[in-house]
C-alpha positions as CSV (number, residue, x, y, z in Angstrom):
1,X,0.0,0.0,0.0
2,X,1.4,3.1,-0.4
3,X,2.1,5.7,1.7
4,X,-0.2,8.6,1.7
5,X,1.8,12.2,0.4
6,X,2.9,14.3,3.4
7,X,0.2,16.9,3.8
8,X,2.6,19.9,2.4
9,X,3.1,17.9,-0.9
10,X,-0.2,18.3,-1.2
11,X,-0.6,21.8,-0.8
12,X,-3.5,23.9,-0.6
13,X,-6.0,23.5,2.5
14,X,-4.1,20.4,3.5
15,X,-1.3,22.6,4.1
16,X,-2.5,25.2,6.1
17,X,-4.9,22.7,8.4
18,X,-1.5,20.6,8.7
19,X,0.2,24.2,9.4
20,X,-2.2,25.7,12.0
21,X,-2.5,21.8,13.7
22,X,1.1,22.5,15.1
23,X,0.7,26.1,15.8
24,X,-2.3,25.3,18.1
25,X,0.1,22.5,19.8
26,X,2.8,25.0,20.3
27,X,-0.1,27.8,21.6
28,X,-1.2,25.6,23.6
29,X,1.7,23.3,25.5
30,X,4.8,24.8,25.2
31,X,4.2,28.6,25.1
32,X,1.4,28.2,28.0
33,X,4.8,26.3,30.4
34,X,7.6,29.2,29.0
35,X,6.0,32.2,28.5
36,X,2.2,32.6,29.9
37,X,3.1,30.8,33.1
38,X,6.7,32.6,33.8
39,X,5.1,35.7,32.7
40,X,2.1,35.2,35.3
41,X,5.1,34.4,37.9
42,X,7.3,37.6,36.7
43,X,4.3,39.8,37.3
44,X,3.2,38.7,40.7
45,X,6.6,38.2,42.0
46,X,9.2,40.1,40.1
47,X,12.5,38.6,40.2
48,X,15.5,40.2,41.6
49,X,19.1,39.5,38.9
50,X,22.2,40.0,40.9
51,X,24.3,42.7,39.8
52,X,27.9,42.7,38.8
53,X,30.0,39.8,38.2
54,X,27.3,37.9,38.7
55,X,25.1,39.0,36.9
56,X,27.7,38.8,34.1
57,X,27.9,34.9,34.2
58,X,23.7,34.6,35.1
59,X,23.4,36.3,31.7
60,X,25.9,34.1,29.7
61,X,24.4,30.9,31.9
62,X,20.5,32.4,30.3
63,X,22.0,33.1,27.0
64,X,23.4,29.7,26.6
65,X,20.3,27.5,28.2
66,X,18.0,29.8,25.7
67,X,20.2,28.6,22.6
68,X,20.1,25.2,23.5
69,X,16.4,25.1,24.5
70,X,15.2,27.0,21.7
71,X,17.6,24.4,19.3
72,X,16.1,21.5,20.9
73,X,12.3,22.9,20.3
74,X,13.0,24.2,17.0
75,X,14.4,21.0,15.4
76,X,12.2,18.7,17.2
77,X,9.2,20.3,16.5
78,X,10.6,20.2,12.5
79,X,11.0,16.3,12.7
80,X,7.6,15.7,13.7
81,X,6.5,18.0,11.1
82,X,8.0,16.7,8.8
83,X,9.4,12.9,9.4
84,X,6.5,12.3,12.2
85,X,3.2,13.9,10.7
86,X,2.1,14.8,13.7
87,X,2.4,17.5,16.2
88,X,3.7,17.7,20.1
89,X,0.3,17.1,21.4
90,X,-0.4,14.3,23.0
91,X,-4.0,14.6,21.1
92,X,-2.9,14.9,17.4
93,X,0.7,12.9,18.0
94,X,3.1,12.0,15.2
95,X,1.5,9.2,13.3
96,X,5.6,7.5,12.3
97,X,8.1,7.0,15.2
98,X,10.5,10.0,14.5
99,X,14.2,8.6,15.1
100,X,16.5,10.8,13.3
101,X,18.5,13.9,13.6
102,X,18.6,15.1,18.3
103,X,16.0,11.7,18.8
104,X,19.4,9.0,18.1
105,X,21.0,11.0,21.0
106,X,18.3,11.7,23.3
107,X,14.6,10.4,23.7
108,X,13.0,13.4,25.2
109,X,15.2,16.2,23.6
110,X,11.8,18.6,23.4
111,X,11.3,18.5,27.1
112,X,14.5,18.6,27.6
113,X,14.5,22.4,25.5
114,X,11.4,23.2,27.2
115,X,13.1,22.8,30.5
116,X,16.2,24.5,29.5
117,X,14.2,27.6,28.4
118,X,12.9,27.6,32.0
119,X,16.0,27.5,33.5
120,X,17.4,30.5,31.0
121,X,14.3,32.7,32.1
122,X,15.1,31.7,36.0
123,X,17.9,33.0,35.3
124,X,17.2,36.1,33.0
125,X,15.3,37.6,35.7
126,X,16.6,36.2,39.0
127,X,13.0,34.7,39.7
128,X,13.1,32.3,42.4
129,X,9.0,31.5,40.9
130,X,10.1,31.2,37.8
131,X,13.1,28.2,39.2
132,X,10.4,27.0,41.2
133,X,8.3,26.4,38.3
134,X,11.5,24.9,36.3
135,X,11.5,22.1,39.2
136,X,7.8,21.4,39.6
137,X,7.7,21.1,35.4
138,X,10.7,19.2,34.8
139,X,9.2,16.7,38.1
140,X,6.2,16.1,36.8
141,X,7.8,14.9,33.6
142,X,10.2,12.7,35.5
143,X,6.9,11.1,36.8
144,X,4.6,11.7,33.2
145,X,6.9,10.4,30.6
146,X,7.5,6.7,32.1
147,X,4.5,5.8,33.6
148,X,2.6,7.5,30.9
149,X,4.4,8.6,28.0
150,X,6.5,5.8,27.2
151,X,3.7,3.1,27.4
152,X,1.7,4.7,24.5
153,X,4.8,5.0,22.4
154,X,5.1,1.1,22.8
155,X,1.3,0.5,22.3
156,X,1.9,2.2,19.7
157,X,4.8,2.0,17.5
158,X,5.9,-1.5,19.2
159,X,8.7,-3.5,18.8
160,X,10.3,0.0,17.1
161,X,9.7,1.8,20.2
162,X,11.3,-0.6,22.4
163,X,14.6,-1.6,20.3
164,X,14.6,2.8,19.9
165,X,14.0,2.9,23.7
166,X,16.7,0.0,25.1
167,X,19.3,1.8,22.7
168,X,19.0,5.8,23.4
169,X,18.6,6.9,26.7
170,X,15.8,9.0,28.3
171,X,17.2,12.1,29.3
172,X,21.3,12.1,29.5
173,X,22.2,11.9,25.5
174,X,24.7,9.7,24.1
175,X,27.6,11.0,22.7
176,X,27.6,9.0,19.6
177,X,24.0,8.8,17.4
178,X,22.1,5.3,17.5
179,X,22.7,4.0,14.1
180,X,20.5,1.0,14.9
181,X,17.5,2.4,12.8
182,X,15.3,-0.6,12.0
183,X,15.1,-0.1,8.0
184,X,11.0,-0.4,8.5
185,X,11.7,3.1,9.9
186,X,11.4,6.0,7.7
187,X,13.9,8.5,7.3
């Protein structure tokens, strides 16, 4: 059988329903956890940046967690676009197991930018909310994304998932990419 044509090949309304599925998963997730709700924190309880030195190596520490973060999201999001035909919601979820590119180092590399855009904003401002709200975010997906998370992946993309999932670890990335793609597995 073949393979339907990814929804930008086919252009038109296909296209733009395809486009404005992802940017309602991005409103909706990941701009509601790093900007609405340290925005919320900021203006209740205004953080305090050291000054100095300090503040010097805060800023470089934001700057550099904000490149990485943003990198993370960017490409990720891109891949299941493109490679996943799906979105990051865990309502309209990539309908192929997405295994290329930051996903043969790491298998939660979005999280993982989400959390380090946290961390740069913690930083940013000096908000002690905002850090708290790093913690309590990057716990609950500590908790979500084994006892939750992973079990759909295998439900669903099955014996894939689980040679994808005993080769590339969780959250610490390897060094080297997994270059144990099963061929079945689309590039």
């Amino acid at each position: 059988m073949a393979e339907e044509p990814h929804p930008f090949a086919r252009g038109g309304s296909a296209a733009a329903v395809y486009a404005l599925r992802h940017l309602a998963a991005i409103a909706a997730l990941p701009v509601m956890v790093a900007v609405v709700v340290p925005a919320l924190l900021l203006s209740s309880t205004p953080g305090a940046p050291p000054s100095g030195a300090i503040r010097i190596v805060t800023l470089f520490g934001a700057v550099v967690f904000f490149v990485i973060g943003l990198t993370l999201f960017v490409s990720t999001v891109a891949l299941f676009m493109t490679v996943g035909r799906g979105t990051l919601a865990p309502w309209d979820p990539p309908r192929r197991l997405v295994v290329r590119g930051v996903y043969r180092h790491v298998r939660n590399p979005m999280i993982s930018g989400v959390v380090s855009i946290l961390l740069a904003e913690s930083l940013l401002f000096g908000s002690a909310a905002i850090f708290r709200w790093f913690l309590v975010f990057a716990a609950a997906n500590l908790v979500y994304i084994p006892i939750v998370e992973e079990p759909m992946l295998e439900r669903r993309f099955g014996e894939d998932y689980e040679l994808y999932r005993r080769h590339v670890p969780r959250w610490i990335p390897r060094l080297k990419p997994w270059e144990g793609v099963p061929e079945r597995i689309p590039d």
